[in-house]
Wavefront OBJ file of the C-alpha trace (Angstrom):
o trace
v -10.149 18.435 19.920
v -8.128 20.442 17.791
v -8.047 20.372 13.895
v -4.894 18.189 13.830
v -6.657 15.162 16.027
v -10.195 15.441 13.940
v -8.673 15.047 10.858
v -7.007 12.091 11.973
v -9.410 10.311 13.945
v -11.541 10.785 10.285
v -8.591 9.539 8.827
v -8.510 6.769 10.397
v -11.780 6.056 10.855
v -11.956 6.357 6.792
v -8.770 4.242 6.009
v -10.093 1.736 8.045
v -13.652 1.404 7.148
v -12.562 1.763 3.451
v -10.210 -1.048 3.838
v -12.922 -3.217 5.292
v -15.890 -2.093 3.380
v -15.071 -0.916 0.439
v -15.420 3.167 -0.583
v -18.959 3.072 -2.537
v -20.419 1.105 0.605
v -19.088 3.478 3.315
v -21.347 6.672 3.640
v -20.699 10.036 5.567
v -23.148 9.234 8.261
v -21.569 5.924 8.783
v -17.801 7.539 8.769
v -19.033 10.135 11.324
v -20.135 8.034 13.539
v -16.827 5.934 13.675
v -14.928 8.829 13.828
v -16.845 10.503 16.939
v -16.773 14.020 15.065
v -20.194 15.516 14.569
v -21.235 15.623 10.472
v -20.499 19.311 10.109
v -17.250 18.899 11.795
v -16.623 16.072 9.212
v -17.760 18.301 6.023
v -15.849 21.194 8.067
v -12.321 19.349 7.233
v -13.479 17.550 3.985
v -15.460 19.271 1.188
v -16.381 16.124 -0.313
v -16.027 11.750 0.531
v -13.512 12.411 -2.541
v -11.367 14.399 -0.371
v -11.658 12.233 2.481
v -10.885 9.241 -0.223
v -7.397 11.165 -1.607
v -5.961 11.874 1.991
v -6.617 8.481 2.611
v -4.524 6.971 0.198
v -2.045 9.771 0.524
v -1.702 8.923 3.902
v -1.614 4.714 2.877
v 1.205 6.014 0.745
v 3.525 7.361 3.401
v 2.419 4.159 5.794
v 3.490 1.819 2.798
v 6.983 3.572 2.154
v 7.785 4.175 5.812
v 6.783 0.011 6.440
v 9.330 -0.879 3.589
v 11.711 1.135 4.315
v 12.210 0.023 7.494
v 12.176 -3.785 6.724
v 14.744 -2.684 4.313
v 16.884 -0.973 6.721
v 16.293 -3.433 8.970
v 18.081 -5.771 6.421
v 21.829 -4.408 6.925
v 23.857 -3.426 4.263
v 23.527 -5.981 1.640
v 21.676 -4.745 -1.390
v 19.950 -8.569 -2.035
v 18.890 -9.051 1.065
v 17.687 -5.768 1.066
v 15.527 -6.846 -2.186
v 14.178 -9.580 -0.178
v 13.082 -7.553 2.779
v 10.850 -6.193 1.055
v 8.835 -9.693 0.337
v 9.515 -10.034 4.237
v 7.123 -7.053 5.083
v 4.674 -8.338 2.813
v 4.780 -11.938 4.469
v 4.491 -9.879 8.070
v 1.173 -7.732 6.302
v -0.099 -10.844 5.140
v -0.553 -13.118 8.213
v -2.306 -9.727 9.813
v -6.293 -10.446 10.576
v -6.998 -7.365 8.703
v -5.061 -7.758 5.296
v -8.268 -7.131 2.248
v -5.176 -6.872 -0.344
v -3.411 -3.431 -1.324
v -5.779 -0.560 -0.976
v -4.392 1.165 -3.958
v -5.252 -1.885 -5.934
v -8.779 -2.195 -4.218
v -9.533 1.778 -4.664
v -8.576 1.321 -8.209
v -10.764 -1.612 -8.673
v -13.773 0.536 -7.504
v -13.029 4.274 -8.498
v -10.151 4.096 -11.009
v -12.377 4.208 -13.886
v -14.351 7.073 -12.600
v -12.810 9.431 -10.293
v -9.385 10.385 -12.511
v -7.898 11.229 -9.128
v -7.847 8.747 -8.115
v -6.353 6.703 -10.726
v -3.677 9.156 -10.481
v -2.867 8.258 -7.137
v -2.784 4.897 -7.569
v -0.566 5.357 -10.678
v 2.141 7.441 -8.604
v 2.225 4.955 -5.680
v 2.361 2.137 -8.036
v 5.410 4.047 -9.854
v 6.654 5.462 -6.675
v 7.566 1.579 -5.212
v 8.942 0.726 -8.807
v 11.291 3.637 -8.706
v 12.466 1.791 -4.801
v 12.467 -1.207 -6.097
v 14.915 0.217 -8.946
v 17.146 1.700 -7.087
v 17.648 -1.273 -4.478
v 18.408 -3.090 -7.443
v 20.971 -0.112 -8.747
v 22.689 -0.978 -5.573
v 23.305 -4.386 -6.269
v 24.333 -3.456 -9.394
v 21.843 -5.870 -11.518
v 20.318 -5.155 -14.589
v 17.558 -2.261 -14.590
v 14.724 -4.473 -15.734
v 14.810 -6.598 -12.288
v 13.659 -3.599 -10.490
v 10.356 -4.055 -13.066
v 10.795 -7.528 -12.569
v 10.784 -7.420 -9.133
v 7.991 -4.755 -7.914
v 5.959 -6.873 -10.381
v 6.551 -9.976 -8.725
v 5.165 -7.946 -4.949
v 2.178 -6.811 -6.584
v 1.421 -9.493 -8.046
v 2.182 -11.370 -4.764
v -0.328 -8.660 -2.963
v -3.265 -9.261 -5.432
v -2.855 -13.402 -5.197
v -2.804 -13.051 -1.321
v -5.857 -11.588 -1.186
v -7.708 -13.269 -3.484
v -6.444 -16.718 -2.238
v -6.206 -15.848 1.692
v -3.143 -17.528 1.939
v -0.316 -15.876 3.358
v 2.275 -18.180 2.360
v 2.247 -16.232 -0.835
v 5.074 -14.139 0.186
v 7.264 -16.680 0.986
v 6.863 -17.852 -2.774
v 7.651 -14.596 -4.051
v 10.497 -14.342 -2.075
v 11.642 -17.650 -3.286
v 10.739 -16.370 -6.662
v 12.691 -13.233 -6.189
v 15.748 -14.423 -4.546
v 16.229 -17.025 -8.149
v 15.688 -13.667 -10.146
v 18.486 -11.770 -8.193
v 20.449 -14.712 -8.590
v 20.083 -15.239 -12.161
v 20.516 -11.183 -12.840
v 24.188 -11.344 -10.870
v 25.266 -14.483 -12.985
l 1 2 3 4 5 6 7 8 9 10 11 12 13 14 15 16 17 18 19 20 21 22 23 24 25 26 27 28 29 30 31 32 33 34 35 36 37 38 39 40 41 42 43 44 45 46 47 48 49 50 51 52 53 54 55 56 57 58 59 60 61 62 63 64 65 66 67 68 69 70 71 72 73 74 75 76 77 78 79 80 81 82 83 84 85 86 87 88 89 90 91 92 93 94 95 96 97 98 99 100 101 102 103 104 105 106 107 108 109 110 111 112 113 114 115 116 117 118 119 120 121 122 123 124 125 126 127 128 129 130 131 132 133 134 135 136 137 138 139 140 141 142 143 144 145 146 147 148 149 150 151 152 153 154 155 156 157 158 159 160 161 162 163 164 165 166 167 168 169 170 171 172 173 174 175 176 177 178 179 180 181 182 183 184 185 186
C-alpha cells in the first residue's frame, strides 16, 4: 500500500471507531488493528492520536459540506426549498443504523475543553454551515438572522436526535423551518 491508501484506511478506521466509541476510549493498538497497518506504520503517518483526531474531523468536515450540498442541489432552483433540503439530509442521516449524533458536537463534548484544537475545529465547522445556511437564505432574500435561526434549528435538531433516537426529529425541524421561512417572506 502506498501512503495515500494507509492514511485512509486509518482514516477511516479512526472516523469510524471514534464515532462509535468515543475518542478517550479508542487506543492506538485498537485503531491499528482496525486499520490493518502495522503500529509504526500508524505513528509513521500520525505523530500523535491528536493528529489522527484533527484529520478526522477535517475530513467529517468536507463529508458534511459535500452531503449538504448535494441535497441542496438536488433541490432545484428554489432558494426555500433549498433551505429545507438541508433538514432532508438530516432526516436521510438520521434513520441510518450508525447515526451517534454530530461528531463535531460529540468531539467537543469530550476534548473541547482540553485539546484547544480541537475546539477550534469544531468552532469553524459550526461557523462554516452558518455562513451556508446564510447565504441560502441571502438567496431567498429573507432577513439575515434566519440563516442563525435556521442552522440553529439543524443543530439543535442533530443533538435531540441523538439523544432521543428518534429520527422523526427532522421532519419537525423541517416543519419548524419551513413556518420560519414563511414568516421571514411575509
Amino acid at each position: 500500500m502506498n501512503d495515500e491508501e494507509v492514511r485512509e484506511r486509518i482514516l477511516v478506521a479512526a472516523d469510524s471507531l471514534y464515532y462509535s466509541k468515543g475518542y478517550a476510549a479508542v487506543g492506538m493498538d485498537e485503531l491499528r488493528t482496525a486499520a490493518g497497518v502495522s503500529l509504526r506504520r500508524l505513528y509513521g503517518m500520525f505523530k500523535s492520536k491528536d493528529d489522527i483526531v484533527t484529520a478526522v474531523l477535517q475530513r467529517k468536515h468536507g463529508e458534511w459540506e459535500a452531503g449538504i450540498a448535494g441535497q441542496v442541489s438536488a433541490a432545484g432552483e428554489d432558494p426555500a426549498q433549498q433551505i429545507l433540503a438541508i433538514y432532508d439530509f438530516l432526516d436521510a442521516w438520521f434513520c441510518t443504523d450508525t447515526f451517534r449524533g454530530c461528531a463535531f458536537i460529540n468531539a467537543f463534548g469530550e476534548l473541547g475543553g482540553t485539546h484547544p484544537e480541537v475546539a477550534t475545529l469544531v468552532r469553524e465547522h459550526k461557523e462554516s454551515f452558518q455562513r451556508y445556511v446564510g447565504g441560502l437564505v441571502q438567496q431567498l432574500g429573507a432577513p439575515e438572522s434566519l440563516g442563525a435561526q435556521l442552522a440553529i434549528l439543524a443543530e439543535g435538531a442533530q443533538s435531540t436526535a441523538a439523544i432521543s433516537g428518534d429520527p422523526a426529529v427532522a421532519s419537525v425541524a423541517r416543519s419548524a423551518a419551513e413556518v420560519l421561512i414563511n414568516a421571514a417572506l411575509r
